[in-house]
C-alpha positions as CSV (number, residue, x, y, z in Angstrom):
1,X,7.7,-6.8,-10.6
2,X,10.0,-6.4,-7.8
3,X,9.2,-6.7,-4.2
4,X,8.8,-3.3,-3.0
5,X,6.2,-2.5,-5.6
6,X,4.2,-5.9,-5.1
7,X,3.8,-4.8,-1.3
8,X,2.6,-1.8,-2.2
9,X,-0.4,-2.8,-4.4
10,X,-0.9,-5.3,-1.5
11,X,-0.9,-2.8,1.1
12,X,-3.4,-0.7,-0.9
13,X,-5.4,-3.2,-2.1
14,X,-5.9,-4.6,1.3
15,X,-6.5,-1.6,3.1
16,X,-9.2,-0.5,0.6
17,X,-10.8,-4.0,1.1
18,X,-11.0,-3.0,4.9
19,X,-12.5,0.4,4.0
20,X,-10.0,2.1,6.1
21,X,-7.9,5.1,4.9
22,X,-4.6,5.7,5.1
23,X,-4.7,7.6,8.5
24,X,-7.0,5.1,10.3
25,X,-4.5,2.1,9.4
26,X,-1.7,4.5,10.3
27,X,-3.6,5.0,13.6
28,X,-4.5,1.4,14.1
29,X,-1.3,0.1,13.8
30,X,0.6,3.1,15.9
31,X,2.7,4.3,12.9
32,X,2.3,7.9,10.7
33,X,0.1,8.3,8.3
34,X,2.7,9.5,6.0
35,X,4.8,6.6,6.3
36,X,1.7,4.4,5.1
37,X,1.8,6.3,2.0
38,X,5.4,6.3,1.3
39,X,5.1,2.4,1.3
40,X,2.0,2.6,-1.2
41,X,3.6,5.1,-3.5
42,X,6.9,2.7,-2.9
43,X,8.9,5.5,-1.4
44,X,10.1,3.3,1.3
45,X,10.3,-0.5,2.2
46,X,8.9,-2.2,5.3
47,X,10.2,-3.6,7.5
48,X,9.1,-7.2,8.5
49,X,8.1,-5.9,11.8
50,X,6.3,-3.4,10.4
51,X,4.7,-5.6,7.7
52,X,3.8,-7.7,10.9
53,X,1.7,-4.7,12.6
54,X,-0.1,-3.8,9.3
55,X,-1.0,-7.2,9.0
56,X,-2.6,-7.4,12.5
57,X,-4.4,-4.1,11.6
58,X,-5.5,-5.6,8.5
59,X,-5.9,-9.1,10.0
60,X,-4.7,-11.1,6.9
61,X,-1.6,-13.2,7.0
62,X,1.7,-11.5,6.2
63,X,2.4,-13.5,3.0
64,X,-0.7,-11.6,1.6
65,X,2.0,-8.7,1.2
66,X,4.0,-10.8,-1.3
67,X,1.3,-12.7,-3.4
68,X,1.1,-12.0,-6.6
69,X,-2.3,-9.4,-7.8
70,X,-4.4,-9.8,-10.6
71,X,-3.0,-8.1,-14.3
72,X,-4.2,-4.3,-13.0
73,X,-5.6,-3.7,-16.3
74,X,-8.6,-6.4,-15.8
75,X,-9.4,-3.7,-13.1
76,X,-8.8,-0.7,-14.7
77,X,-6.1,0.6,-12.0
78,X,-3.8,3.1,-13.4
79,X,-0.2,2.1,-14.2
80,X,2.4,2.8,-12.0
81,X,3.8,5.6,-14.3
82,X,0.2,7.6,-14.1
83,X,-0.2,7.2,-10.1
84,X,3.8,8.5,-10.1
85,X,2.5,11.5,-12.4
86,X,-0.5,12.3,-10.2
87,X,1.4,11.7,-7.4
88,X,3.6,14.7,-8.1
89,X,1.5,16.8,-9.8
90,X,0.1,20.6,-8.3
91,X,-3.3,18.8,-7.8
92,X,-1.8,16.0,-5.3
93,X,-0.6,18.5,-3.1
């Protein structure tokens, strides 16, 4: 797994633990929404800075970004390759 895409489950998996959406961390930590999901769907990489301010939003500990995440199959998450298929498919839009 490289880097980019273990942030991203992080990110997710983080923000869902804090029950916010995507817009309310966006708004929370003064950055755009869309930007928060291009780092989920591994579109772009943080910065460290930036990793910094989601974190405080999030109030966990930056290395949370980097840890490794349970096998996604024990919680039935979709692979990457479906979330890339929904991601671009008419009904995502």
């Amino acid at each position: 797994m490289i880097l980019r895409e273990r942030v991203a489950e992080n990110l997710r998996r983080l923000r869902h633990a804090t029950d916010l959406s995507q817009e309310e961390l966006a708004d929370r930590a003064d950055v755009n929404r869309n930007y928060v999901g291009m780092l989920e769907l591994e579109e772009h990489a943080a910065t460290i800075d930036m990793l910094g301010k989601l974190a405080a939003v999030l109030e966990v500990d930056l290395a949370e970004f980097s840890a490794k995440t349970p096998d996604r199959s024990e919680h039935g998450d979709a692979p990457r390759a479906s979330r890339d298929a929904f991601a671009h498919s008419p009904a995502s839009r």
